[in-house]
C-alpha positions in Angstrom: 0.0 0.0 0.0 2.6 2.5 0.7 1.3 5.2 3.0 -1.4 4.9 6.0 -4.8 4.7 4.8 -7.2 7.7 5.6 -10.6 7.2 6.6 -12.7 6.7 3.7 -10.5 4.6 2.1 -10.2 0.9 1.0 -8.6 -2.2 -0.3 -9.4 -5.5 -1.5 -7.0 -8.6 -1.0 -8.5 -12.2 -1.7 -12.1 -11.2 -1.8 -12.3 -9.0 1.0 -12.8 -5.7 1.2 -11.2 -3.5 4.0 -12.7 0.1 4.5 -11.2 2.1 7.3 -13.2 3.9 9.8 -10.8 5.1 12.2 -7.2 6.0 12.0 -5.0 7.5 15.1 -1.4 8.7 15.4 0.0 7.4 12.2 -2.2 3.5 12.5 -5.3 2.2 11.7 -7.5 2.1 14.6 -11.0 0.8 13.2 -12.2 -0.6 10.0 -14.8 -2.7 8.3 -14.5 -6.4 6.2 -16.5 -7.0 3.5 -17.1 -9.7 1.4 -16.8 -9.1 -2.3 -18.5 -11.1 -4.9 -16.0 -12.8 -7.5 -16.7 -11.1 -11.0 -18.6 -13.5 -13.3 -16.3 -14.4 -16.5 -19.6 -14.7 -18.1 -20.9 -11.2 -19.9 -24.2 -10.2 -19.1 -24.5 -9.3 -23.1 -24.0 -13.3 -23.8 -27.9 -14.0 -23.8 -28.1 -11.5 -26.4 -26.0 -13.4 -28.8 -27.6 -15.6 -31.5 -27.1 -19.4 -32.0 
């Protein structure tokens, strides 16, 4: 990452998603895991094609 991450900000690494809520003197106090869905290889356009 390179620098301390304001509040506000986020990252995903292996399908989570971190979003900090609280930083203090220079370190990450608080923040929030989500779970991120794995992007589909299928296109939603791929119904629209013809056989």
């Amino acid at each position: 990452m390179g620098h301390v991450p304001r509040r506000g900000e986020f990252f995903e690494i292996n399908g989570l998603r971190f979003q900090v809520l609280l930083t203090k003197a220079g370190a990450v106090k608080w923040f929030k895991v989500f779970a991120v869905q794995a992007k589909s290889s299928n296109s939603s356009n791929q119904n629209d094609k013809a056989p």
